[in-house]
C-alpha positions in Angstrom: 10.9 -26.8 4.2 7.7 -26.8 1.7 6.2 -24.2 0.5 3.5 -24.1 2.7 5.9 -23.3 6.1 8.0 -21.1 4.3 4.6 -18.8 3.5 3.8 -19.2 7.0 7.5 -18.2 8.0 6.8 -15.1 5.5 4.3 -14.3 6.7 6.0 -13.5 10.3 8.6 -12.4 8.2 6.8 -9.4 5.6 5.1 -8.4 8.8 8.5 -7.7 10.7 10.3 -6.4 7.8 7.8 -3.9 7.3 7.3 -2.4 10.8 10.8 -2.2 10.8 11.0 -0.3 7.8 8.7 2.0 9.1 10.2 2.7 12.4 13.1 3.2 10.2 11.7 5.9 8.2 9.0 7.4 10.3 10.8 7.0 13.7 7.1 5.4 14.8 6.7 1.4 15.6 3.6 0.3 14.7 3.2 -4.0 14.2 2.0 -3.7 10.9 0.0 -7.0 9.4 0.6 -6.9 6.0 -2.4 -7.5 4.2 -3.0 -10.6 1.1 -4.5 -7.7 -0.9 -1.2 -5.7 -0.4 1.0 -8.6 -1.4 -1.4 -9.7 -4.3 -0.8 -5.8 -6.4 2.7 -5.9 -5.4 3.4 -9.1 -7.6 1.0 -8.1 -9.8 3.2 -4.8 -10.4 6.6 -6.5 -10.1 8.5 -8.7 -13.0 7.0 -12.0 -11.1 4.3 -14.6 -13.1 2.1 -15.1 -10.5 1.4 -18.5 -10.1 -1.8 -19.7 -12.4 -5.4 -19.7 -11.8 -4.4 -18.1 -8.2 -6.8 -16.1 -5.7 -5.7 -13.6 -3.4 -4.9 -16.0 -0.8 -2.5 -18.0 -2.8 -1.1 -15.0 -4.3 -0.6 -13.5 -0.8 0.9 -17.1 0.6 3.2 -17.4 -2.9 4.8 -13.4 -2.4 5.3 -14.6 1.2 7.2 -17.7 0.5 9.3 -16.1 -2.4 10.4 -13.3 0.2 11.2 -15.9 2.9 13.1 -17.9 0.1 15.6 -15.3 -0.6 16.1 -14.3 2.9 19.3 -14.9 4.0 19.8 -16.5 0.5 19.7 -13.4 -2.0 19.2 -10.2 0.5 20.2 -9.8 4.2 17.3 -8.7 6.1 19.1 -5.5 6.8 18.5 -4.9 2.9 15.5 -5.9 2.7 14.4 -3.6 5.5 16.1 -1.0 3.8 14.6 -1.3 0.2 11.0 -0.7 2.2 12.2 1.8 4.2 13.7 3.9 1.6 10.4 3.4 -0.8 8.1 4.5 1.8 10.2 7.6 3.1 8.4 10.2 1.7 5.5 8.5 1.6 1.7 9.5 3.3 0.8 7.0 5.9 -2.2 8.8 7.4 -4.9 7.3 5.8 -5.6 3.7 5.0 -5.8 4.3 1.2 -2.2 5.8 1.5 -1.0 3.6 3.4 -2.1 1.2 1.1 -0.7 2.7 -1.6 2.5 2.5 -0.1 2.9 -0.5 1.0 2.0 -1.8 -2.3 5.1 0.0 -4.3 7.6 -1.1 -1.2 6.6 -4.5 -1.8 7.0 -3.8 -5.4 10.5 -2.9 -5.2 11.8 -5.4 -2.9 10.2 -8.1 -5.2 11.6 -6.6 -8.4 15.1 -6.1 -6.2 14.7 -10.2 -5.5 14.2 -11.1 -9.2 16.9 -9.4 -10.2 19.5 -11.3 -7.9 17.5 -14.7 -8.8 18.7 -14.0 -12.6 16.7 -16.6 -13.7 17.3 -18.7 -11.1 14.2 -20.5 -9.9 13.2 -19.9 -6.4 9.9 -22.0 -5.8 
């Protein structure tokens, strides 16, 4: 699988993972569409290089594929919908800039959580 279907495969994927976390911790479903902007800060705060000369876009498609990646290979998705749940918990999800917010640490997490089981390990 390239790179390019296994961003597209993340992208269904970040999008399920985090409405699940959130019915998980809020007891609410909403089908949340994870936004590039969202997935941009979050490897922009994690221990990930993003990938050079990169916009938003690319960034967005790169976090998608790297999450797809270890899928299955480094976390179960019933961890991975854990480590959002339990970072957006206590978390304010009324207003979009919260929301926001929020998203942006979860994503934060479960990227650093994924580097640390790739010890080194190249994944793209």
């Amino acid at each position: 699988m390239n790179d390019s279907n296994l961003s597209k495969f993340g992208d269904v994927l970040v999008n399920f993972l985090f409405s699940a976390a959130y019915l998980g911790s809020k007891g609410l479903y909403d089908g949340f569409k994870v936004t590039n902007h969202v997935l941009m800060q979050a490897l922009n705060n994690s221990r990930f290089k993003a990938p050079p000369r990169s916009d938003k876009h690319q960034r967005g498609d790169y976090v998608e594929a790297l999450i797809a990646k270890a899928w299955g290979r480094l976390l179960t998705m019933d961890e991975m919908v854990s480590l959002l749940s339990d970072s957006i918990a206590d978390a304010d999800m009324g207003s979009r800039e919260s929301s926001t917010d929020a998203q942006i640490r979860a994503f934060t997490v479960l990227l650093d959580e994924i580097y640390e089981r790739a010890s080194g390990e190249q994944l793209l």
